[in-house]
Backbone bond lengths (Angstrom), bond angles and torsions (degrees), N, CA, C in turn:
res aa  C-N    CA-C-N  psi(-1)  N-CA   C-N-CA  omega(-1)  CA-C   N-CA-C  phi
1 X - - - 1.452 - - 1.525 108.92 -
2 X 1.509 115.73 126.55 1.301 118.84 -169.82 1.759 107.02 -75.96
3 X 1.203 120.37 138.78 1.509 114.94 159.11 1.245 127.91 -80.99
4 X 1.861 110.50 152.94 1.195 120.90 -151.64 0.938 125.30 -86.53
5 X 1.942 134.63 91.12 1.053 126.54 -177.09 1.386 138.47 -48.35
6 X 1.365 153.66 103.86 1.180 139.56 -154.02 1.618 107.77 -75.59
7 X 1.236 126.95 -52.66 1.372 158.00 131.48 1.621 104.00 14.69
8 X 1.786 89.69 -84.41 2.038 84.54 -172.41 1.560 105.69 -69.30
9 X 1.542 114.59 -8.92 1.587 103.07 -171.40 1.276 91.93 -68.31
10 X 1.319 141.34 -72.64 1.491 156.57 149.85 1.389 109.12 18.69
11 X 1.392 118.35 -69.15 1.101 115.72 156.76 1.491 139.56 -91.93
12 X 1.227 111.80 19.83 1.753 108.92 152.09 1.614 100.74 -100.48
13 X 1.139 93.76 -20.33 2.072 70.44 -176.51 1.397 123.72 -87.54
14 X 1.976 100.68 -17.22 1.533 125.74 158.37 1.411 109.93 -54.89
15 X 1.635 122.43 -48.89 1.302 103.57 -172.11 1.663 115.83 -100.51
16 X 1.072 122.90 32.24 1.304 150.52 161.53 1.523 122.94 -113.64
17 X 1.068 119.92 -14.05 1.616 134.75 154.64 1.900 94.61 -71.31
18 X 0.946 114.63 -85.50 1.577 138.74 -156.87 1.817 86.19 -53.14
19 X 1.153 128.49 -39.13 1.574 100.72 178.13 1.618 112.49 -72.98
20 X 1.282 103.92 -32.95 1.814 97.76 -179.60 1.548 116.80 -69.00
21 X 1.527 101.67 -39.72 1.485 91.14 173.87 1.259 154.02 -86.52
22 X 1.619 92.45 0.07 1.487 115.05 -169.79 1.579 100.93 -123.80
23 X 1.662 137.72 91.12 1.004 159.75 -126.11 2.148 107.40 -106.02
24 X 1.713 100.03 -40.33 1.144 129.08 171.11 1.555 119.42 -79.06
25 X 1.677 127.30 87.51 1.501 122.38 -173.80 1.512 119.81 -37.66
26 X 1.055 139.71 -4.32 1.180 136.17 -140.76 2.039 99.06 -120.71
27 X 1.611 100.80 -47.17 1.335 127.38 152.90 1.759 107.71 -44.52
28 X 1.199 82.54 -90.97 1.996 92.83 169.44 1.596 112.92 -4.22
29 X 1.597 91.16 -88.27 1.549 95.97 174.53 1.442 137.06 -59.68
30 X 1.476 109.36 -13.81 1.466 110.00 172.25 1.992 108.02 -60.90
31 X 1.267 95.96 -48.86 1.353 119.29 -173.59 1.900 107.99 -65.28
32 X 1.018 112.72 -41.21 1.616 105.10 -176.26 1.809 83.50 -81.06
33 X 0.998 128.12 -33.13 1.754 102.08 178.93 1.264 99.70 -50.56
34 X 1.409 133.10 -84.86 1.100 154.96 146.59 1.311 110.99 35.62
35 X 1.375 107.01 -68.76 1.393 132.86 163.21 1.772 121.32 -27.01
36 X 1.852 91.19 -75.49 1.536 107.10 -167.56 1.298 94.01 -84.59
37 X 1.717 139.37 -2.44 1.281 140.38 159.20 1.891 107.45 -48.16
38 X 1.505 106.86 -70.51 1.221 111.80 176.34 1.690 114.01 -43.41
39 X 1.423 115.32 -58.42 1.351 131.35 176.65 1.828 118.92 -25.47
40 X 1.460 80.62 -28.39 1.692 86.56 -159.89 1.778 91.34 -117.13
41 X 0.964 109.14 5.72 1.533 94.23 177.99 1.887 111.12 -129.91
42 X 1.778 100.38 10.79 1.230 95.66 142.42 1.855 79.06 105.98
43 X 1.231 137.44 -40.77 1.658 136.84 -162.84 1.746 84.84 -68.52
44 X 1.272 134.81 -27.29 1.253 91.61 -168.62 1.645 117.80 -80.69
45 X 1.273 105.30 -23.91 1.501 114.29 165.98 1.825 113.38 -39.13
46 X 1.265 114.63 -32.88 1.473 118.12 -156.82 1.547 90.17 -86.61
47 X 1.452 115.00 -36.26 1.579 105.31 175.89 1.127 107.49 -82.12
48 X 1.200 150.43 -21.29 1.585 127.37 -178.64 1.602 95.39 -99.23
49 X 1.547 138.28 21.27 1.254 118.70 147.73 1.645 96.34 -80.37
50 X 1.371 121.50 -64.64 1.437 112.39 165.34 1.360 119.80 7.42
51 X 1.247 113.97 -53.95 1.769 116.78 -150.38 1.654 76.44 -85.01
52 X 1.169 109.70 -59.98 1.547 89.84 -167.61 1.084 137.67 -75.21
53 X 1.841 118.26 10.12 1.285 123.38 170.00 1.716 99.60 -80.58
54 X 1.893 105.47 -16.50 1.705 92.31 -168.69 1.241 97.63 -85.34
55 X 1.223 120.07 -30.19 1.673 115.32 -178.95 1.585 107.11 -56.44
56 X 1.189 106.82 -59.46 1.725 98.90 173.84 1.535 117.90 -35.61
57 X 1.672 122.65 -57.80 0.763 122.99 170.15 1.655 141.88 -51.04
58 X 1.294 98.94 -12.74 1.423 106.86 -171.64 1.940 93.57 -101.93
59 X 1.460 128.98 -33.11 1.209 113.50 144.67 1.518 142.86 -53.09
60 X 1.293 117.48 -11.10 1.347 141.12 168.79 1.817 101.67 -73.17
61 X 1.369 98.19 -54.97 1.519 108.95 179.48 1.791 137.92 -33.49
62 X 1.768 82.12 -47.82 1.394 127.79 -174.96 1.053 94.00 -81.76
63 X 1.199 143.17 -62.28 1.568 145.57 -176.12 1.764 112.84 -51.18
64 X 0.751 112.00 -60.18 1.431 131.58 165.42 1.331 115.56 -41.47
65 X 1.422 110.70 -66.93 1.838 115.50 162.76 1.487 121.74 -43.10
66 X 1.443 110.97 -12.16 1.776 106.31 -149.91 1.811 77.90 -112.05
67 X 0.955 121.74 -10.80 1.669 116.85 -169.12 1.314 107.13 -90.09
68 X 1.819 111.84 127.18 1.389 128.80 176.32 1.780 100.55 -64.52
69 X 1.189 130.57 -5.84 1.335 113.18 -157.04 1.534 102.15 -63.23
70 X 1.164 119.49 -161.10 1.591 116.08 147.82 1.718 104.55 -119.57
71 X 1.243 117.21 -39.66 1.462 105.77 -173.27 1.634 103.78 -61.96
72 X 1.248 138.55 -31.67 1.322 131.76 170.59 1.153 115.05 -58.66
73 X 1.838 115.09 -72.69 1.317 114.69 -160.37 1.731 125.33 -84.44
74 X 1.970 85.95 -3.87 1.492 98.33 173.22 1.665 132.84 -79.33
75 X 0.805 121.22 6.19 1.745 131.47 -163.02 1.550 89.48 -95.04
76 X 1.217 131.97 22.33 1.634 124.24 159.49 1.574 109.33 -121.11
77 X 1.364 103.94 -26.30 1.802 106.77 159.57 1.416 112.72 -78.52
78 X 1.194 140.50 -40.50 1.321 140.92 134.48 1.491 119.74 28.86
79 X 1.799 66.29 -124.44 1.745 77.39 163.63 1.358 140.79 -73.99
80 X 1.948 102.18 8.79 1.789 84.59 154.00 1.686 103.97 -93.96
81 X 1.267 127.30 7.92 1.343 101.74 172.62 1.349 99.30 -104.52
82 X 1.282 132.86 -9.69 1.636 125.01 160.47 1.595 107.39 -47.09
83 X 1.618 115.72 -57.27 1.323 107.04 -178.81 1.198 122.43 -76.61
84 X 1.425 127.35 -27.94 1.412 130.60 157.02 1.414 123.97 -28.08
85 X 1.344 128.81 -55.61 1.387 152.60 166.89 1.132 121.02 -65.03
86 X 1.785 130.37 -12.08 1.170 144.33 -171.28 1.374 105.23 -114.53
87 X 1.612 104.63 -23.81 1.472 94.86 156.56 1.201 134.52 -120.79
88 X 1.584 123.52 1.89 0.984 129.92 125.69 1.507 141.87 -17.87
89 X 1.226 104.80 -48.23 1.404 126.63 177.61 1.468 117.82 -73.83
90 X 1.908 108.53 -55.54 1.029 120.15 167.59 1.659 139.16 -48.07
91 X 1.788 109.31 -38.01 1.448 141.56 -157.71 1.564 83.80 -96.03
92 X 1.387 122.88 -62.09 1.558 125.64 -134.17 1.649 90.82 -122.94
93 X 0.964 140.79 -65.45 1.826 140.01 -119.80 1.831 84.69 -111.85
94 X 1.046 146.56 -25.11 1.286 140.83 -163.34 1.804 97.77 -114.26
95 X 1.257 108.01 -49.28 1.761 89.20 177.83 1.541 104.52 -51.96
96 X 1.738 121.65 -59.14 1.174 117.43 -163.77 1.460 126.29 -60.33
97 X 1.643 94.12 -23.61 1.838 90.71 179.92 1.574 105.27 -79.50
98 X 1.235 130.17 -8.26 1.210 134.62 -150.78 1.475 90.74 -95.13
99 X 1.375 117.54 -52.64 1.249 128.07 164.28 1.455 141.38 -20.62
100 X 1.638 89.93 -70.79 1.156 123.56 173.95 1.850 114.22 -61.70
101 X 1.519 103.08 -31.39 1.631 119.08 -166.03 1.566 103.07 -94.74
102 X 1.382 127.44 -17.89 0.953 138.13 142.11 1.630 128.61 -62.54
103 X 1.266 146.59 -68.65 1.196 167.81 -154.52 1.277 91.46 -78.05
104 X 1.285 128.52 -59.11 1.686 122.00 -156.70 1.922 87.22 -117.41
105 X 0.901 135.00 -53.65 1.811 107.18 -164.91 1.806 98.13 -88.39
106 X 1.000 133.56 -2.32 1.425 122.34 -160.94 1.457 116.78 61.73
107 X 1.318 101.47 47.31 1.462 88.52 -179.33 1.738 108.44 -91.81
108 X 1.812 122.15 160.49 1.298 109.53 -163.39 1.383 87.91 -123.02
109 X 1.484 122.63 -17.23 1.422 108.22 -145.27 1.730 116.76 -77.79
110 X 1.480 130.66 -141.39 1.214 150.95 153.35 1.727 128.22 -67.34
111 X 1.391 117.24 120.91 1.635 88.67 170.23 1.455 107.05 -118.61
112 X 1.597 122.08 149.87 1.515 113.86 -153.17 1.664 92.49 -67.35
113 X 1.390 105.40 137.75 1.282 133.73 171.39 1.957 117.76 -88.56
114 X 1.536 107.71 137.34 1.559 86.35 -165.97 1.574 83.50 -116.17
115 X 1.032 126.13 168.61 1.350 133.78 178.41 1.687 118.04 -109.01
116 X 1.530 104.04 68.19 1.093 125.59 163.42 1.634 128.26 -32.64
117 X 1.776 106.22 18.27 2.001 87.25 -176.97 1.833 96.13 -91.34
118 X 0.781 121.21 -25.21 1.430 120.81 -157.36 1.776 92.98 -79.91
119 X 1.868 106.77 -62.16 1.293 97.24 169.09 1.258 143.51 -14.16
120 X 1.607 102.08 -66.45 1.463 136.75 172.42 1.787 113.96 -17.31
121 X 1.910 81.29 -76.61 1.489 121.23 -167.83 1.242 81.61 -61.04
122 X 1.528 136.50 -57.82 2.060 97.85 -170.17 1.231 106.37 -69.82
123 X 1.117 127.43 -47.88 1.397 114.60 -155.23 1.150 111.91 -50.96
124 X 1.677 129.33 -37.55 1.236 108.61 -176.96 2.043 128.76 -89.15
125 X 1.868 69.77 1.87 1.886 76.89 179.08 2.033 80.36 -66.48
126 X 1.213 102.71 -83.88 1.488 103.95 -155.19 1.690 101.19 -38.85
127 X 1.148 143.29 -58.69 1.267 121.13 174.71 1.653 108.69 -29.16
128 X 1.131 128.52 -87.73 1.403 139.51 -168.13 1.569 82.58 -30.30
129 X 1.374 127.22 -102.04 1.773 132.49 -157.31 2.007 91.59 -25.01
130 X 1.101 108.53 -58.53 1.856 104.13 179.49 1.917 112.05 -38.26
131 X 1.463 120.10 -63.11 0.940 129.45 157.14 1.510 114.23 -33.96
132 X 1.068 113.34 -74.82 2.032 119.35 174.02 1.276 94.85 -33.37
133 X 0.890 134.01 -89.45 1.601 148.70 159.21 1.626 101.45 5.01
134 X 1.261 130.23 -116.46 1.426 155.20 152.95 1.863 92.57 11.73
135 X 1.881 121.03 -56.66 0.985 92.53 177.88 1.263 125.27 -102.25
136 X 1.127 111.21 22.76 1.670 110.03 168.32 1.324 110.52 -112.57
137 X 1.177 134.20 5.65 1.726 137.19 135.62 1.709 111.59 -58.89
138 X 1.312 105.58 -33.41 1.703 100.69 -161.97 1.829 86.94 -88.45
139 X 1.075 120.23 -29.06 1.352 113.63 -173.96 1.712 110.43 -86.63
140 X 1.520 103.13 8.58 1.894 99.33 -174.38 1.286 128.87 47.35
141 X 1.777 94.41 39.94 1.861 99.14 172.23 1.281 110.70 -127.35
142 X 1.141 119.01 46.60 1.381 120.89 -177.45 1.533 109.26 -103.97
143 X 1.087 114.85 7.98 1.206 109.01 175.78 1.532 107.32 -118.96
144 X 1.486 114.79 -3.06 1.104 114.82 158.08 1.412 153.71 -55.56
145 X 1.162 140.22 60.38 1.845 138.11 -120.87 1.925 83.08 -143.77
């Protein structure tokens, strides 16, 4: 049984990327030079260690998922209730107190403001992956990997 080059995989799946996406021969071939350019000067090696630091990582992943702890397997409930609460606060709990601190005490001042873009942007990545989720249970492919 031959062993698994990381390297030529790198570049067969590189030069099988570069024919689908590059439609114009002229393009094409700039890019497969390009290619066996890196190949020969040693960078493509550095990306297919890459692949296998992600492969490691995605066994790390799995490991992590499979653990009853909570401090392990919890840091994805986390931070959606970090952002949950950040926008909670932001959407609902800060207009109304502001409101309320206005209308009935006279209040004039500032209330600390959090800067909800980053928040935002996860929360709805992890919502959406929840959704992904939700419908590939209802479709019975979750065991598909």
């Amino acid at each position: 049984m031959a062993s698994f080059d990381p390297v030529s995989a790198v570049f067969e799946v590189g030069g099988k990327l570069i024919d689908r996406l590059w439609p114009d021969p002229a393009l094409r071939d700039a890019a497969k030079l390009k290619l066996v350019e890196l190949q020969q000067t040693g960078e493509l090696a550095k990306l297919a260690a890459n692949t296998d630091l992600a492969k490691g990582q995605l066994g790390i992943n799995l490991e992590e998922a499979k653990s009853t702890n909570w401090f392990v397997a919890g840091w994805r409930p986390a931070v959606g209730w970090c952002c949950g609460i950040g926008f909670a606060y932001a959407a609902v709990i800060e207009p109304i107190a502001r409101f309320a601190s206005t209308v009935i005490f006279g209040y004039a001042g500032d209330f600390p403001a959090i800067d909800t873009s980053l928040t935002i942007q996860v929360l709805f990545g992890i919502l959406g992956l929840g959704a992904m989720r939700t419908y590939e249970k209802k479709q019975g492919a979750e065991g598909n990997r």
